[in-house]
C-alpha positions as CSV (number, residue, x, y, z in Angstrom):
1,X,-17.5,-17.6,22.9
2,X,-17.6,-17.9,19.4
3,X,-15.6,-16.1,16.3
4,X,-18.9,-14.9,15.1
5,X,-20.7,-13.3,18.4
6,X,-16.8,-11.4,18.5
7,X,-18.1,-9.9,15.2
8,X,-21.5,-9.1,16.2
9,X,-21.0,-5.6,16.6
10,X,-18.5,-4.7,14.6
11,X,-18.7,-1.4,12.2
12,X,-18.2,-1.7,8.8
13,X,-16.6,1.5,7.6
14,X,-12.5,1.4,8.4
15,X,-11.2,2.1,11.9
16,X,-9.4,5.0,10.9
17,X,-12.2,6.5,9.3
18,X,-14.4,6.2,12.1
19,X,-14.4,9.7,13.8
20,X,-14.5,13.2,12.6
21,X,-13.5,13.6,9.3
22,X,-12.7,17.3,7.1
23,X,-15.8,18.8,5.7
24,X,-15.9,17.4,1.7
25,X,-14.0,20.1,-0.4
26,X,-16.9,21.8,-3.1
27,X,-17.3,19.7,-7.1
28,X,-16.4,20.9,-9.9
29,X,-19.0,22.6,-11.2
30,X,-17.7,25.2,-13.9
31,X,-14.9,24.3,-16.6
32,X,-11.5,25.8,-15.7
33,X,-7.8,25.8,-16.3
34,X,-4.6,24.6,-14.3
35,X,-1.3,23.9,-15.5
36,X,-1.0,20.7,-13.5
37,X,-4.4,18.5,-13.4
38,X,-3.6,15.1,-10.6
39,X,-6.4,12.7,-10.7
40,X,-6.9,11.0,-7.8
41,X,-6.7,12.5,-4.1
42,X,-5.2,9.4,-2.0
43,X,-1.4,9.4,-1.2
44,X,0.1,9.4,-4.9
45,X,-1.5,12.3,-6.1
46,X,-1.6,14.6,-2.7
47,X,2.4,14.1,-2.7
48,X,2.5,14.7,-6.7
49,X,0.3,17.9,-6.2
50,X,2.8,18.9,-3.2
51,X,6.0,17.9,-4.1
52,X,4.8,20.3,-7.7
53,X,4.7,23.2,-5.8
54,X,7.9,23.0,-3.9
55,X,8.9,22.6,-7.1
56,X,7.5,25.9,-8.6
57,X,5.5,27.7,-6.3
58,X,3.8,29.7,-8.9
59,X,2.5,26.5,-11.1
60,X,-1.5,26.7,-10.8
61,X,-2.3,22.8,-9.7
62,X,-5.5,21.4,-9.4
63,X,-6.0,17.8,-7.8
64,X,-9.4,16.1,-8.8
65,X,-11.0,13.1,-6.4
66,X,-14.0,11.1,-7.5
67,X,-14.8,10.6,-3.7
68,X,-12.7,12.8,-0.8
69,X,-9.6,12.1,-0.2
70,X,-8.5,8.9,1.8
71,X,-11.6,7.5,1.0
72,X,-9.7,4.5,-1.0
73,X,-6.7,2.8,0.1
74,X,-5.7,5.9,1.5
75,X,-7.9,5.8,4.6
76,X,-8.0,2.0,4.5
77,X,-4.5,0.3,4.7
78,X,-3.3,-1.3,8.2
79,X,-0.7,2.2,8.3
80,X,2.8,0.2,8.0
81,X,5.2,2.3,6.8
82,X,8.6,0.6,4.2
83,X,11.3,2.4,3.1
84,X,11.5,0.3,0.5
85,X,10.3,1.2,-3.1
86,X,11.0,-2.6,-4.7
87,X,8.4,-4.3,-2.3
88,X,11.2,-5.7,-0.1
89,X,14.9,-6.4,-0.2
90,X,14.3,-9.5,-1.6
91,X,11.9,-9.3,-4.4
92,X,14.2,-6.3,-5.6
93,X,17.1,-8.6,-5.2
94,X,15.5,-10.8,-7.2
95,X,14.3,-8.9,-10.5
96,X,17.3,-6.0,-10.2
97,X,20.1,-7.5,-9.0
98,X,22.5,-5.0,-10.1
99,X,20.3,-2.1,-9.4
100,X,19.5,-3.6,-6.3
101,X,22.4,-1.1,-4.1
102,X,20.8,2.0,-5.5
103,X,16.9,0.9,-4.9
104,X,17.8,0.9,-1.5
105,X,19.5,3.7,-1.0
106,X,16.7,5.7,-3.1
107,X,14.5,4.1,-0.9
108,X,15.7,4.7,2.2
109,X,16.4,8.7,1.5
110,X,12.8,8.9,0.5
111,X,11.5,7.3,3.6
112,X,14.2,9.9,5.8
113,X,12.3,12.8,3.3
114,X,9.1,11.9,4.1
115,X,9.6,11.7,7.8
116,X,11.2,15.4,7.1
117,X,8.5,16.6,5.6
118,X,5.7,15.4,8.1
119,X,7.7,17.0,10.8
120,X,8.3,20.2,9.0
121,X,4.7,20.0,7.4
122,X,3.3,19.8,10.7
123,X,1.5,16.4,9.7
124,X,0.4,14.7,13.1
125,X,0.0,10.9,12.1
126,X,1.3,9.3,15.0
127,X,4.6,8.0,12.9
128,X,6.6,5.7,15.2
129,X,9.6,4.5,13.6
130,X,9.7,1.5,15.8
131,X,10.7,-1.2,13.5
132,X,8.5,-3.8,11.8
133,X,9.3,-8.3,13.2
134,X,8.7,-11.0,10.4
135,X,7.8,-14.3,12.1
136,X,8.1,-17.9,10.7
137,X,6.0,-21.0,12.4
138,X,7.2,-23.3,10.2
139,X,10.9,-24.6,9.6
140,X,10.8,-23.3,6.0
141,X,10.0,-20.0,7.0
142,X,12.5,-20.6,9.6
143,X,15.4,-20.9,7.3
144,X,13.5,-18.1,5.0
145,X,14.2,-15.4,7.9
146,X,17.5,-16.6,8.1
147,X,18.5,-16.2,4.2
148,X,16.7,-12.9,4.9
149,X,18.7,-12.0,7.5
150,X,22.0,-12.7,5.5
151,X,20.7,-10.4,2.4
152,X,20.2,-7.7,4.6
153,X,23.6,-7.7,6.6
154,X,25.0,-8.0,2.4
155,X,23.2,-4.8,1.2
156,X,23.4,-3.2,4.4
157,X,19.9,-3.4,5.9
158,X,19.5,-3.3,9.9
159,X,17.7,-6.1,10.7
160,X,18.3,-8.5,14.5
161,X,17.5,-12.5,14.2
162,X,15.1,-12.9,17.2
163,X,14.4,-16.4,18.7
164,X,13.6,-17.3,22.5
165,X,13.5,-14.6,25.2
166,X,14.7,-12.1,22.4
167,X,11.5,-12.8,20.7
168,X,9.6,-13.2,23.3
169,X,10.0,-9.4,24.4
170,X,8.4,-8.3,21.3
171,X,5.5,-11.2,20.5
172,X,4.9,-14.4,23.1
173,X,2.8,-16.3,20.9
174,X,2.8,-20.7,20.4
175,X,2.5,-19.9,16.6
176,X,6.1,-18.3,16.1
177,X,9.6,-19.2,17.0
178,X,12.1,-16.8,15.0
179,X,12.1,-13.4,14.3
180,X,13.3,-10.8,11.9
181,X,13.7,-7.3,12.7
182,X,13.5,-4.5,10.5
183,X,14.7,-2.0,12.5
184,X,14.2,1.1,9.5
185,X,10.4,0.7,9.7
186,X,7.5,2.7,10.6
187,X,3.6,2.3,11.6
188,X,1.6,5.7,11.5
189,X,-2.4,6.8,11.2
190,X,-3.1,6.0,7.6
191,X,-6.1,8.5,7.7
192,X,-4.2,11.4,9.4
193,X,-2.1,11.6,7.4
194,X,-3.6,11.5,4.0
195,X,-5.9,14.4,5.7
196,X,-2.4,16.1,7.1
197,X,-1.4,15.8,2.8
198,X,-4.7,17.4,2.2
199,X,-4.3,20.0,4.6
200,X,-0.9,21.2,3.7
201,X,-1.4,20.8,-0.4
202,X,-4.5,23.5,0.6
203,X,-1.7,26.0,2.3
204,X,0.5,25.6,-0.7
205,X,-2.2,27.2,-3.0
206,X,-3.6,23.6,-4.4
207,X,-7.0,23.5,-5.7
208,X,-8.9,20.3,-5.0
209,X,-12.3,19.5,-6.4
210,X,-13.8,16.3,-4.1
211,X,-17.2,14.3,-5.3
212,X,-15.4,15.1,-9.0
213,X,-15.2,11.6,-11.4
214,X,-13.2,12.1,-14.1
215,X,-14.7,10.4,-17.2
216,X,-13.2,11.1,-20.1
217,X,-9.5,12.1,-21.0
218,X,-9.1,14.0,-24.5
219,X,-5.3,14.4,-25.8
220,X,-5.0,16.3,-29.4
221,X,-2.2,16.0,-31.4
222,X,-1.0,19.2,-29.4
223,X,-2.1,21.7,-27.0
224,X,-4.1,21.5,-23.5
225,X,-5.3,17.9,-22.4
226,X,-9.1,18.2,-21.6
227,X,-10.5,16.6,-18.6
228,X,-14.5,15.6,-18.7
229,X,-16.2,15.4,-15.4
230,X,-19.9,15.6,-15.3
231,X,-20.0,19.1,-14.5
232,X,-17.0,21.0,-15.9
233,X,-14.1,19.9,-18.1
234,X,-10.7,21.1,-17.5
235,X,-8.5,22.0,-19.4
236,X,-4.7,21.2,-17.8
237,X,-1.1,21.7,-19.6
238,X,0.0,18.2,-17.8
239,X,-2.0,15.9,-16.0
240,X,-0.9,13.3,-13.9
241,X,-2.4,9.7,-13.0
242,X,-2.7,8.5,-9.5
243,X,-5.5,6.5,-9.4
244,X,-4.5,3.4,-7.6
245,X,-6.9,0.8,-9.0
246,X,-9.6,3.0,-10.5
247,X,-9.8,3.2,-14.4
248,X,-6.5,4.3,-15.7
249,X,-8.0,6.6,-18.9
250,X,-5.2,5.1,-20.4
251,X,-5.6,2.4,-22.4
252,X,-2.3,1.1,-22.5
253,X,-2.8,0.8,-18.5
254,X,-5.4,-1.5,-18.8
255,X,-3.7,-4.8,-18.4
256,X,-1.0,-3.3,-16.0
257,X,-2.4,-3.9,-12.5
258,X,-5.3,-6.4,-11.0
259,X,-7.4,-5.0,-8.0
260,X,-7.1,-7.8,-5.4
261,X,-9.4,-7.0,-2.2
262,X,-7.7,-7.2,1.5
263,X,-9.1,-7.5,4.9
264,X,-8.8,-6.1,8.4
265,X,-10.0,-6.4,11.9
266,X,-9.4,-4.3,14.8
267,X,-10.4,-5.4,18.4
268,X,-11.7,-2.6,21.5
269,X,-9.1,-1.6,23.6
270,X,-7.0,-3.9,25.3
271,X,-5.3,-3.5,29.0
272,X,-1.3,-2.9,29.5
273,X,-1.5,-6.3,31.2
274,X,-3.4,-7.6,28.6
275,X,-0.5,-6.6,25.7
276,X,2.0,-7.8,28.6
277,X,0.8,-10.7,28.7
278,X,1.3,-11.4,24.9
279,X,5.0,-10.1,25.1
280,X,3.7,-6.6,23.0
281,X,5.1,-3.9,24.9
282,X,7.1,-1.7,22.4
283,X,5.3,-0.5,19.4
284,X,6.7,-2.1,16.6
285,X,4.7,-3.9,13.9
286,X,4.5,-7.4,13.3
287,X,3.4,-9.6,10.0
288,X,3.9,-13.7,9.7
289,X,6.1,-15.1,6.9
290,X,3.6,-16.8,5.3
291,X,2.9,-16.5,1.7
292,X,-0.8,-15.4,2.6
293,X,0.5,-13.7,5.4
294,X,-1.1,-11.3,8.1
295,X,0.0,-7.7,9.2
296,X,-0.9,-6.5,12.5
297,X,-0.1,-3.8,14.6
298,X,-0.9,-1.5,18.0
299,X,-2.9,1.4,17.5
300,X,-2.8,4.5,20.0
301,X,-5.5,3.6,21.9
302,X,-4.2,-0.1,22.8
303,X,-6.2,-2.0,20.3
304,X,-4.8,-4.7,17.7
305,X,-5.3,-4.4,13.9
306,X,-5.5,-7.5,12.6
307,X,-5.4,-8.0,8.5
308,X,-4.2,-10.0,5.6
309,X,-4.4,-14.0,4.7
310,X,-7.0,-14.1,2.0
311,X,-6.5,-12.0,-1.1
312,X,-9.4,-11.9,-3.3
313,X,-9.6,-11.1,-6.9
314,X,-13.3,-10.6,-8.9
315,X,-13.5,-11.7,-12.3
316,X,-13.4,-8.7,-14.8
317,X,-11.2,-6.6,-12.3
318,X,-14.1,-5.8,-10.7
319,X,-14.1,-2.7,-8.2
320,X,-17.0,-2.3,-6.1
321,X,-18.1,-1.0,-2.6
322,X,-19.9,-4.1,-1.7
323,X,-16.9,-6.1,-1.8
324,X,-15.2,-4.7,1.0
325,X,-17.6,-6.7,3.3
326,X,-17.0,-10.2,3.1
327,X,-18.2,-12.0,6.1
328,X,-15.9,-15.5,5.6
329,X,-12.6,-13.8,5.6
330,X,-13.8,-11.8,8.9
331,X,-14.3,-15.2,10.5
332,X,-11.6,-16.9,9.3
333,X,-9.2,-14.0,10.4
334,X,-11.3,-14.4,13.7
335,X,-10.5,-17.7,14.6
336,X,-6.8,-17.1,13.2
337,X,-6.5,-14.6,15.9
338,X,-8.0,-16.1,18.6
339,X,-5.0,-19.3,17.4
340,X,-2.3,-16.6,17.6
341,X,-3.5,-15.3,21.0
342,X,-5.2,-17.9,23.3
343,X,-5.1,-15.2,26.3
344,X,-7.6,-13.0,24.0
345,X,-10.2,-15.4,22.7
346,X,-12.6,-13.6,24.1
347,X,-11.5,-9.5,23.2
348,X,-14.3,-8.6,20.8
349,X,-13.7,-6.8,17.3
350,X,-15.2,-3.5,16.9
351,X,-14.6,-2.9,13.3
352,X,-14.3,-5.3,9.8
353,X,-13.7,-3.5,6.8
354,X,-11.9,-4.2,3.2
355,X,-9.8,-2.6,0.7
356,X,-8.5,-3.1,-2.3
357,X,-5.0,-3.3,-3.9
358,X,-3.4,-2.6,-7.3
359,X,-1.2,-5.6,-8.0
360,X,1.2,-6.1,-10.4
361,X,3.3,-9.2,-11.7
362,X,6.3,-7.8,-9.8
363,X,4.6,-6.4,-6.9
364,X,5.7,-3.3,-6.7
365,X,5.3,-0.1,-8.5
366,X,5.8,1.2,-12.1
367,X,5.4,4.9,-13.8
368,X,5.6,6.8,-17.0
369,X,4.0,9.1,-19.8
370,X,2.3,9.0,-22.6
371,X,1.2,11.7,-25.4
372,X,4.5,13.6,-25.3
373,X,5.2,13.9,-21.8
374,X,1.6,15.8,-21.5
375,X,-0.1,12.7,-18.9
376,X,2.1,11.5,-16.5
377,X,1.5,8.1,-13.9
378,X,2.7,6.2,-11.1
379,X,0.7,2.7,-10.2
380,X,0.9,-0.6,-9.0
381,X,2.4,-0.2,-5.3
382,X,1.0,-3.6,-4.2
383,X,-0.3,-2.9,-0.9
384,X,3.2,-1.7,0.2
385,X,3.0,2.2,-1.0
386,X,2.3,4.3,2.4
387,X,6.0,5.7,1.8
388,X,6.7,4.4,-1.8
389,X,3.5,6.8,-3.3
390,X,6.2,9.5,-2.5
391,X,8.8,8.6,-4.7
392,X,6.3,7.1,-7.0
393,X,5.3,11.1,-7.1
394,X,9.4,12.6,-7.4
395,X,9.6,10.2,-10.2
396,X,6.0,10.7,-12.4
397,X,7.2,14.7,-11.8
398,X,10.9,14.1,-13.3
399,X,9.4,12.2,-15.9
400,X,7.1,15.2,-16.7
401,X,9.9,17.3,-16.7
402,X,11.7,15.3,-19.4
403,X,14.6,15.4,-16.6
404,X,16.6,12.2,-16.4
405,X,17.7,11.8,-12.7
406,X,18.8,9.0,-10.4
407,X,15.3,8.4,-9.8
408,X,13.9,7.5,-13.4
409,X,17.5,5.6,-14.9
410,X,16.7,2.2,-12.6
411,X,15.1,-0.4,-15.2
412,X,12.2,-0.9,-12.7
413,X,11.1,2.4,-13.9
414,X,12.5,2.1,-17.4
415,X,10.6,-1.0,-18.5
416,X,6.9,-1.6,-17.4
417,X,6.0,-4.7,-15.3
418,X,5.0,-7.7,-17.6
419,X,0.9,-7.3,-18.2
420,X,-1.8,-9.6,-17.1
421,X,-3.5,-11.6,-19.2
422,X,-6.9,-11.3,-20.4
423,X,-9.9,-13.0,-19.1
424,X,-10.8,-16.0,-18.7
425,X,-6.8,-16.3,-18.4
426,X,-5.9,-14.0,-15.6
427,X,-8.7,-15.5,-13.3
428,X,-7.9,-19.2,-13.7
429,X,-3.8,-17.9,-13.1
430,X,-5.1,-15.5,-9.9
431,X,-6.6,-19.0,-8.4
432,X,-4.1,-21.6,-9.5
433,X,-1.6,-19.0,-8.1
434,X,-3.5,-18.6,-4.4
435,X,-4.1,-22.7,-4.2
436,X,-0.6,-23.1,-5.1
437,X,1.1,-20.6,-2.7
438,X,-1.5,-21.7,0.2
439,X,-0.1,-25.5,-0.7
440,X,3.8,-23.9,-0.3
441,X,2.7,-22.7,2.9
442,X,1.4,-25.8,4.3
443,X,4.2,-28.0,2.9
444,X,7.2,-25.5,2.7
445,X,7.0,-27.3,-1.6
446,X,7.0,-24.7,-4.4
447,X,4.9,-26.5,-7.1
448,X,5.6,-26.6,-10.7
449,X,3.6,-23.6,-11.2
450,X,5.1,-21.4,-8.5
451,X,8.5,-22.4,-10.6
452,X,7.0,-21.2,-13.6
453,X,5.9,-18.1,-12.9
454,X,9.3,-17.6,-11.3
455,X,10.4,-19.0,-14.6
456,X,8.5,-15.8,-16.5
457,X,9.1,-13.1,-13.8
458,X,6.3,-12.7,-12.5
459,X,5.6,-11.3,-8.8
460,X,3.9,-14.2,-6.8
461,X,6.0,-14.8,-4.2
462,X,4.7,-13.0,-1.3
């Protein structure tokens, strides 16, 4: 059978977002007032509009989406769940090396928070806190895991070295022969629970306008920032940013993130002996060590999401719905599968979708304010912000505050991430940079401009 006829009939809205969803909340359709304006209704700006009323109950907050919430990458990401804020032990090893202690331990008490917080919420994501297992086909990525594996035991991480039977028991595959595993690592419903966010910011007293662009942002020397929408304006005492690759209204954001697009199948429901027979009996994730790498994962209904490999960047930053369909990728991740799995060449996919990513030159996430602590933001969380959006949202809230705590003194949120270039720069770098890491992966050789950019700082390697 061939990769294609497995996509025949696949769907091409996200898996998780294929069932009942909650009714659209009403637009904005009159000008009002708040004290707190959040722009954007995904995971950043649901926990900032949360986390603001634990804060002070009585503060008036109103949450503005240009589309329902979880529409974006929200509703779209393969639901793997980090502790860890700095995109990984590693690449926070690498650009804070004396902060590096801290970052983790920040990291890891937000990701023990935001289990708290579902639980006492009453947010039912299906959050298994099973662990996540790197695996390496290649001796380079061999000895990779292994250096890994010694950062971790330094800082304190709980990771296992898995190779033969070990490994076996939680992935029989002919691509992979050593594991890593994270042990402090979750998978959960993506789409639950950015609707369980939405539900409870509703009991708390949050306004939320869906369907509501915001098109304009007007800051006066003092006073109220104004908020245009094509219907109302509002005027809010604060506002803050969390719009994940859509335009920042800032234009000193404007060069601080590039959308790149990601990809995703998931098959139909597989048997127990099936996953048996592939060594996937425990419900921990799984993601290669490649530098175009794949994530994949269970869901609760036995099927496998498959995602990752090809990361795709459009000249001009370009956003736009029609780029989350792109056929080739959905082959090529076909026929990848299908080399992972021989026993499941034939399982057919029942939905293909895309998303896209906001990626900075350090990979993970940056925040701050602007026009005298009146617009707050948090952005840039790389594809690795399901728990980091939380403490993305402590920290833009501090900084509003003017309140200097352990979360806003590490450099990676006093100093912004090193900007992209301009056009036609930043295209010719995005593709020099995929060629070259693709050429690393095939010969375990990090080419003179791999070493550059690790040279300048920047974030291309993972």
């Amino acid at each position: 059978m061939s990769h294609r006829s497995l996509l025949g009939r696949t769907a091409s809205v996200p898996f998780w977002l294929d069932r009942d969803r909650p009714a659209p909340l009403p637009r904005l359709t009159s000008d009002t007032r708040c004290d707190l304006a959040v722009v954007g209704g995904g995971y950043t700006g649901l926990w900032t509009a949360l986390l603001a009323k634990r804060r002070k109950p009585d503060l008036d907050v109103l949450v503005v989406e240009q589309e329902t919430c979880g529409h974006a990458a929200s509703g779209r990401n393969g639901g793997f769940c980090s502790p860890s804020i700095t995109h990984g032990l590693a690449n926070g090893a690498e650009r804070w090396p004396a902060e590096i202690g801290d970052l983790q331990r920040l990291g890891m008490a937000n990701f023990d928070a935001m289990e708290r917080d579902l639980d006492v919420l009453g947010v039912d994501c299906d959050f298994r806190r099973a662990g996540k297992v790197s695996l390496a086909a290649t001796p380079w990525q061999e000895d990779g895991l292994r250096s890994a594996a010694a950062l971790a035991a330094k800082h304190g991480e709980r990771v296992t070295l898995l190779e033969g039977d070990d490994l076996r028991r939680h992935i029989d595959s002919p691509l992979w022969s050593v594991g890593l595993l994270v042990h402090d690592y979750a998978t959960l419903d993506p789409a639950r629970l950015v609707w369980g966010l939405r539900d409870a910011c509703l009991r708390a007293g949050v306004r939320i306008a869906e369907r509501t662009e915001v098109t304009g942002l007007v800051t006066p020397r003092t006073g109220r920032v104004r908020l245009r929408t094509p219907h109302a304006e509002v005027s809010a005492v604060q506002v803050a940013l969390a719009t994940n690759v859509y335009r920042p209204l800032l234009r000193r954001l404007a060069l601080s993130w590039i959308p790149v697009y990601d990809y995703a199948l998931v098959t139909e429901p597989l048997s127990d002996d099936q996953l048996a027979g592939i060594g996937w009996t425990g419900d921990h994730g799984l993601s290669d060590a490649g530098n175009q790498f794949h994530y994949f994962r269970k869901t609760p209904d036995n099927r496998i999401l498959w995602g990752g490999y090809d990361a795709i960047y459009h000249w001009g930053n370009r956003v736009d719905e029609a780029l989350t369909q792109r056929p080739e990728t959905f082959e090529r991740l076909a026929a990848q599968f299908a080399e992972a799995f021989p026993s499941l060449t034939d399982v057919p996919f029942s939905h293909a979708w895309g998303g896209v990513i906001d990626s900075t030159t350090r990979f993970c996430m940056f925040a701050g304010t602007a026009s005298g602590r009146r617009i707050g933001y948090a952005l840039g969380f790389t594809g690795l912000g399901v728990s980091a959006t939380r403490y993305g949202a402590e920290v833009m809230l501090d900084l509003l505050a003017g309140r200097d705590t352990e979360r806003t003194r590490p450099a990676m949120i006093r100093r912004p991430p090193v900007p992209f270039p301009p056009e036609p720069v930043r295209y010719l770098g995005v593709q020099a940079t995929r060629w070259s890491l693709n050429r690393e992966d095939r010969t375990g050789r990090r080419n003179a401009w791999l070493r550059l950019l690790d040279g300048l700082g920047l974030g291309f390697d993972s």
